[in-house]
C-alpha positions as a Markdown table, in Angstrom:
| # | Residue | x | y | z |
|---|---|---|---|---|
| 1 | Unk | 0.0 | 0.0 | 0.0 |
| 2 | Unk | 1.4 | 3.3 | -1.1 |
| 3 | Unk | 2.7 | 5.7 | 1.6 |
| 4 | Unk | 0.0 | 8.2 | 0.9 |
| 5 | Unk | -3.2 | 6.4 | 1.0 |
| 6 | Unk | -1.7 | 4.8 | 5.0 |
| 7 | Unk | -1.6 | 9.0 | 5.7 |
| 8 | Unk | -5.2 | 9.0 | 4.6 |
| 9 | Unk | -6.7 | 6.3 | 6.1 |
| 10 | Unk | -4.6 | 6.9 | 9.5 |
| 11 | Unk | -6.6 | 10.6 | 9.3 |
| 12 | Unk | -10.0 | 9.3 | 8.7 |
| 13 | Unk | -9.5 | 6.6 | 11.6 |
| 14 | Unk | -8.4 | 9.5 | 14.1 |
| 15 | Unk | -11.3 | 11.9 | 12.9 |
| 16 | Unk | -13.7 | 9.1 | 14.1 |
| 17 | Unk | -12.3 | 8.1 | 16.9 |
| 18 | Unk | -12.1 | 11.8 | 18.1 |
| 19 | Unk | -15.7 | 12.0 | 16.9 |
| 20 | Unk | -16.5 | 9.5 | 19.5 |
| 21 | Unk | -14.7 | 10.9 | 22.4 |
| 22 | Unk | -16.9 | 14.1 | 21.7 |
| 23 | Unk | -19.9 | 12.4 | 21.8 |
| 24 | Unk | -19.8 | 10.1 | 24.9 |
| 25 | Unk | -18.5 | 13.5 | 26.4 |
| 26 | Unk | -21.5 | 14.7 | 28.0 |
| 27 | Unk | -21.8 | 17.9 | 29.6 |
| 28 | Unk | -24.6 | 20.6 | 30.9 |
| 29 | Unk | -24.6 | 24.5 | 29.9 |
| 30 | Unk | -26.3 | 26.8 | 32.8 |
| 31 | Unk | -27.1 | 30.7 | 33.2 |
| 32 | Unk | -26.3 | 32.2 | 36.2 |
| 33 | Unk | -27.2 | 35.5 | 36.8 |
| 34 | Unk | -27.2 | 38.7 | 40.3 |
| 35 | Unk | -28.2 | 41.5 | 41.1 |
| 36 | Unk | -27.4 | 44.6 | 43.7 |
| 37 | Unk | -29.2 | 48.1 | 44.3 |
| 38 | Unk | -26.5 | 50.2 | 45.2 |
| 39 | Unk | -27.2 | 53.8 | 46.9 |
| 40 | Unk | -25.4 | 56.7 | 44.6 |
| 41 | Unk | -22.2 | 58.7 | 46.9 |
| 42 | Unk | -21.4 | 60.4 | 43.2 |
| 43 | Unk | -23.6 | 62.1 | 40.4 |
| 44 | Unk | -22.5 | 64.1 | 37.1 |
| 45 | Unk | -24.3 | 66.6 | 36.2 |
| 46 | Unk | -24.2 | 68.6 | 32.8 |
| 47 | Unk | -25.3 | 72.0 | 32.6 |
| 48 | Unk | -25.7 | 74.2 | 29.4 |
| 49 | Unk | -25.2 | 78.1 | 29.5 |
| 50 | Unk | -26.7 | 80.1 | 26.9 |
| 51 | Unk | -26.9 | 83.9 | 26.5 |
| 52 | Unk | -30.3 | 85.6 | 26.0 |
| 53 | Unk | -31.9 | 89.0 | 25.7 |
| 54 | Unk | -33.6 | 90.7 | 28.3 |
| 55 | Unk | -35.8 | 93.9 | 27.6 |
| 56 | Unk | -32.6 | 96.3 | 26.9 |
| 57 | Unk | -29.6 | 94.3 | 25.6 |
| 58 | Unk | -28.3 | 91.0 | 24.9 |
| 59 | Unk | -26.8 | 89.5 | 27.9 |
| 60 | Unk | -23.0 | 87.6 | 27.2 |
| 61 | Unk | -21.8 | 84.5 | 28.2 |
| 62 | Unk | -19.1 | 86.2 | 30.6 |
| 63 | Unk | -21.7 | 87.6 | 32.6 |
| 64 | Unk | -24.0 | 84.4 | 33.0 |
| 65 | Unk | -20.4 | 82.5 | 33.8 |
| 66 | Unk | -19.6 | 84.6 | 36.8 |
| 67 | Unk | -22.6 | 84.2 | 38.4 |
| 68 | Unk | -22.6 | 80.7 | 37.6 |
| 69 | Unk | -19.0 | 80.5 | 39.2 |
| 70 | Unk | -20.2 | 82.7 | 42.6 |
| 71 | Unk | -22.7 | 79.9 | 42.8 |
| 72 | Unk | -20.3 | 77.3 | 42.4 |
| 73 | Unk | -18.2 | 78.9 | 45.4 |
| 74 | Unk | -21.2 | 79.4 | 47.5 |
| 75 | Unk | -21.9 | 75.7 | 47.7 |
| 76 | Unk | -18.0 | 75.3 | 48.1 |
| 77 | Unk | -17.7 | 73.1 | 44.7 |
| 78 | Unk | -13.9 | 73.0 | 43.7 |
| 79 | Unk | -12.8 | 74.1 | 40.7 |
| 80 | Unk | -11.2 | 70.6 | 40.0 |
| 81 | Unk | -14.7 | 69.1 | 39.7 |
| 82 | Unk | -15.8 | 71.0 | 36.7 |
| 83 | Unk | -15.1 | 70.1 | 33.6 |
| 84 | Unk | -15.4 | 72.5 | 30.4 |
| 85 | Unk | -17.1 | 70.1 | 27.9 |
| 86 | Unk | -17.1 | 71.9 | 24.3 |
| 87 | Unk | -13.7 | 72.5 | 24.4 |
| 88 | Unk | -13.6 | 73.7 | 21.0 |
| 89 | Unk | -16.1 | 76.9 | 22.4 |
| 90 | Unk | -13.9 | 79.5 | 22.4 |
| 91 | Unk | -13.0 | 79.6 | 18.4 |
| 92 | Unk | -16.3 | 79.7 | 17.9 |
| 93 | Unk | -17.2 | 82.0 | 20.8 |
| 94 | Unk | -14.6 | 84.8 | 18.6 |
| 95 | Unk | -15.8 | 83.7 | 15.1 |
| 96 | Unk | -19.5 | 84.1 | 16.0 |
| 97 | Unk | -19.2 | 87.2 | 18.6 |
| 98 | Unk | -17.9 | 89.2 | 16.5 |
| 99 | Unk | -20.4 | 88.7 | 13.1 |
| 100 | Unk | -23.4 | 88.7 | 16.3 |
| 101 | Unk | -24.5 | 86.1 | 14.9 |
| 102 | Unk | -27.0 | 83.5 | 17.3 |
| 103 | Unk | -26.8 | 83.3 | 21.1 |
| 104 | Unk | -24.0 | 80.9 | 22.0 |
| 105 | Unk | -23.6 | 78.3 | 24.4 |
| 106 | Unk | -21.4 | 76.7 | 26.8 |
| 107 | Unk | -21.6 | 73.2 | 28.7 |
| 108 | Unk | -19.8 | 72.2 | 32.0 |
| 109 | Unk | -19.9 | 68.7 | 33.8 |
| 110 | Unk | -19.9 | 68.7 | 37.4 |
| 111 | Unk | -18.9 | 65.9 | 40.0 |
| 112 | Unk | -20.4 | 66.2 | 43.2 |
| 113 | Unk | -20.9 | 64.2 | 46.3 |
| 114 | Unk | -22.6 | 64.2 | 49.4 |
| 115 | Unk | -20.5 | 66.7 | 50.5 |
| 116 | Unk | -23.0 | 69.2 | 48.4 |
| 117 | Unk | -26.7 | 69.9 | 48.5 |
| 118 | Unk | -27.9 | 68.9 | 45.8 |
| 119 | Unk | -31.4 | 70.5 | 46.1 |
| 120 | Unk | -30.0 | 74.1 | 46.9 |
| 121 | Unk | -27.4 | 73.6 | 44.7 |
| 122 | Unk | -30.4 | 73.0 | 41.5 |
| 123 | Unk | -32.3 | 75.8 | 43.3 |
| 124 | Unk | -29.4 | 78.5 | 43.0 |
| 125 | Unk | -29.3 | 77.7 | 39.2 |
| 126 | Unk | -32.7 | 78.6 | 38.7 |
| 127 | Unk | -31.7 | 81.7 | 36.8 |
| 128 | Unk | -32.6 | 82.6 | 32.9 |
| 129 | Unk | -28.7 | 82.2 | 32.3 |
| 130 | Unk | -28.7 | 78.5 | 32.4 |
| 131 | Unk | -30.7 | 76.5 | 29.7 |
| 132 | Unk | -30.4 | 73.2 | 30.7 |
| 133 | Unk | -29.3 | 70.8 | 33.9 |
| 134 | Unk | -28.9 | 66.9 | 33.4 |
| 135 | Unk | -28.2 | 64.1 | 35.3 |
| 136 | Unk | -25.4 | 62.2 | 33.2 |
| 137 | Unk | -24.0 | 59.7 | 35.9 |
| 138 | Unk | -24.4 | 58.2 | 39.2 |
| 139 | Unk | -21.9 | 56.0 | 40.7 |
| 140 | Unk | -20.1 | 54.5 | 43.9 |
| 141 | Unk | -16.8 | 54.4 | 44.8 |
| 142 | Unk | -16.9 | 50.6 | 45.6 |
| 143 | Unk | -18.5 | 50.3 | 42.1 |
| 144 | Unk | -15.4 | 48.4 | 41.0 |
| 145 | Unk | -15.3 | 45.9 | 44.5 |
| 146 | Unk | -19.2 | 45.6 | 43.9 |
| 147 | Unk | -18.9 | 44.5 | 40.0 |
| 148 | Unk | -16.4 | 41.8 | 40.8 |
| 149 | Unk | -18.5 | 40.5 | 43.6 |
| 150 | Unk | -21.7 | 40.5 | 41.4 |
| 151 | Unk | -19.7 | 38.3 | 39.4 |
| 152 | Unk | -18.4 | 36.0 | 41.3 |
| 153 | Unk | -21.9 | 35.4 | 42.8 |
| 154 | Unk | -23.2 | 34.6 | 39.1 |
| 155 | Unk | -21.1 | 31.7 | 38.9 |
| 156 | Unk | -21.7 | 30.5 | 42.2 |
| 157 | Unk | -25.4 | 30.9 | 40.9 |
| 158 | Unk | -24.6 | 28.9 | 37.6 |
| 159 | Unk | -22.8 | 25.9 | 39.2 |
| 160 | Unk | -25.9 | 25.5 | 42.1 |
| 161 | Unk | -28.5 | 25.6 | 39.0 |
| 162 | Unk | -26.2 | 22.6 | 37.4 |
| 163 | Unk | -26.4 | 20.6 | 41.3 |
| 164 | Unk | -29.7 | 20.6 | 41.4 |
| 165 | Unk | -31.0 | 20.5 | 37.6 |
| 166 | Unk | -28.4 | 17.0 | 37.6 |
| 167 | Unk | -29.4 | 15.8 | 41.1 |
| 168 | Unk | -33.2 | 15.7 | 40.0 |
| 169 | Unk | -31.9 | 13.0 | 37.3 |
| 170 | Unk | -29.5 | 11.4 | 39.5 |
| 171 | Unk | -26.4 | 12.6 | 38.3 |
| 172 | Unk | -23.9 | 14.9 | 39.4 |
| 173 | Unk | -22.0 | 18.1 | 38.4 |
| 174 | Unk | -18.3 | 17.3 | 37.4 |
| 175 | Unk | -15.6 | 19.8 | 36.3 |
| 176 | Unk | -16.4 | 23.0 | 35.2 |
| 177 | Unk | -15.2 | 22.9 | 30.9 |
| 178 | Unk | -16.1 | 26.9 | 30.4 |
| 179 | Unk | -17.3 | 30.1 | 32.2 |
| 180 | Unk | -18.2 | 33.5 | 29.5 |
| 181 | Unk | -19.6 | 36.8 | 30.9 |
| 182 | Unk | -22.7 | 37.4 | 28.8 |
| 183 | Unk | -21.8 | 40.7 | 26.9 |
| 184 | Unk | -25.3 | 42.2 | 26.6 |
| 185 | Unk | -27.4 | 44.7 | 27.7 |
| 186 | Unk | -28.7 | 43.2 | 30.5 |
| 187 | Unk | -25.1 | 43.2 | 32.2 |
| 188 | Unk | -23.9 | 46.3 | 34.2 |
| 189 | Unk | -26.9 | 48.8 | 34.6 |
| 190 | Unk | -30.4 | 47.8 | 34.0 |
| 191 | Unk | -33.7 | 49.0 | 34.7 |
| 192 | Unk | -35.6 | 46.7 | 37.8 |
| 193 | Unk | -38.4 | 45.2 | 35.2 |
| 194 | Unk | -40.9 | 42.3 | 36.2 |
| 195 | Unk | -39.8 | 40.2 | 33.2 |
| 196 | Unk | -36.0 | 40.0 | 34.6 |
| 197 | Unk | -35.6 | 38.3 | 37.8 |
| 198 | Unk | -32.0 | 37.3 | 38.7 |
| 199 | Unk | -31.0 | 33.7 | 40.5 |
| 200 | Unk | -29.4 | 35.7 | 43.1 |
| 201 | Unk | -30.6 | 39.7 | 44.2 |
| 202 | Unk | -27.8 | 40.7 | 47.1 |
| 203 | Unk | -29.0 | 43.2 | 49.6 |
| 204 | Unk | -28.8 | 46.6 | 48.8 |
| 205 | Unk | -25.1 | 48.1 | 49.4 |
| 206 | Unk | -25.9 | 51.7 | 51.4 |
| 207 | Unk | -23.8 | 53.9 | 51.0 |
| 208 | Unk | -21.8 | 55.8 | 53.7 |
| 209 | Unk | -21.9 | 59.1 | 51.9 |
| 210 | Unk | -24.9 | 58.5 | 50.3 |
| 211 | Unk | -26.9 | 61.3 | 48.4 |
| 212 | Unk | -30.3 | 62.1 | 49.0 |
| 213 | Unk | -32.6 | 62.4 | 46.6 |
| 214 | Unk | -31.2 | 60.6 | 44.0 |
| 215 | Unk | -32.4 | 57.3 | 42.8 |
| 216 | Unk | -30.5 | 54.0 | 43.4 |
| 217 | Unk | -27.9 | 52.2 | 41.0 |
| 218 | Unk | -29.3 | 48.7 | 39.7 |
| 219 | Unk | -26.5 | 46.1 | 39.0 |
| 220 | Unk | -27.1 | 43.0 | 37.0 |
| 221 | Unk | -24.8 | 40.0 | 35.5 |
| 222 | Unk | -25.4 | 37.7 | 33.5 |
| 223 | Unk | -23.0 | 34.5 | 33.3 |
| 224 | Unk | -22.9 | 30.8 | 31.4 |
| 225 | Unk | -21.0 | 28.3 | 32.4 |
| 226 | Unk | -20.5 | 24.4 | 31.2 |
| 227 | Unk | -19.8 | 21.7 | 33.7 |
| 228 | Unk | -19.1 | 18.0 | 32.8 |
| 229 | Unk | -21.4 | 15.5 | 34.0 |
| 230 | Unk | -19.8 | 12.8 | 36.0 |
């Protein structure tokens, strides 16, 4: 027999017999999944300035800024926590102010914590200078700790789903073969709906420096793992 058709048939025989490894390999694929409400000790806001035009004259973005910045040192917010967001403003600011053309605006974010009161703070700004106030972000300075616990608890989750989904057949969970973080929307922050209900909800995390009056953080994970069956 030629050299070449051994190679062959020696291929064919191994891509059966591995064929028949995968198959008597038998295994179980699970979901785990947790959740945490965690109190917000951080919130970003944005806030837009925009000149306008009272009854006599057109009032300029340098005015509106300084009373926005006496307001900022009222409430003792450092300078360090505003950011200037449309940083290519003052090009524009000179090309525009000078053909008067349009009223022109301005955007700063702003990181506060509980150290600031949030409800005067919104109140002060209740002046015709200042167009718009957002809410961009909340977070928690154990976010990070938090995530990885959330985690770790959606495995734990998958691998007690595979003990008792086996158990009720009479069989038992071997060695775990894969774990994959779901990557979907879902994951990270999530709105509490009815139709999602985790294996495992934590008790809420409350915050030392938490901030009134400003809703809660919901964290969710999502992950599969496969076990082998012994």
């Amino acid at each position: 027999m030629k050299p070449f058709s051994l190679i062959i048939i020696s291929l064919l025989l191994s891509t059966m017999m591995y064929s028949q490894q995968e198959n008597q390999h038998r295994y179980i694929d699970v979901t785990g999944s947790a959740d945490i409400v965690i109190q917000a000790d951080e919130i970003e806001l944005e806030i837009t300035l925009k000149e306008y035009h009272s009854k006599i004259t057109k009032v300029f973005m340098p005015s509106i800024e300084s009373k926005f910045f006496k307001i900022l040192e009222t409430h003792n917010i450092c300078k360090e926590d505003v950011t200037f967001s449309n940083a290519d403003f003052y090009w524009y600011y000179w090309w525009s102010h000078y053909r008067k053309n349009g009223y022109h605006e301005k955007n700063y974010s702003i990181r506060l914590d509980a150290g600031t009161n949030i409800l005067d703070f919104v109140k002060a700004l209740d002046y015709k200078g200042v167009h718009a106030l957002n809410i961009i972000n909340t977070s928690n300075k154990d976010m990070q700790n938090l995530r990885r616990d959330l985690k770790i608890s959606a495995v734990k989750a998958a691998k007690e789903k595979a003990n008792y989904l086996l158990a009720s057949i009479d069989e038992k969970v071997g060695r775990v073969i894969s774990i994959v973080e779901v990557p979907s929307p879902s994951n990270q922050q999530w709105g509490r709906r009815q139709a999602i209900v985790s294996n495992v909800s934590i008790k809420s995390h409350k915050a030392k420096d938490a901030i009134e009056n400003i809703g809660s953080i919901n964290l969710r994970y999502e992950i599969k793992a496969r076990f082998e069956i012994n």
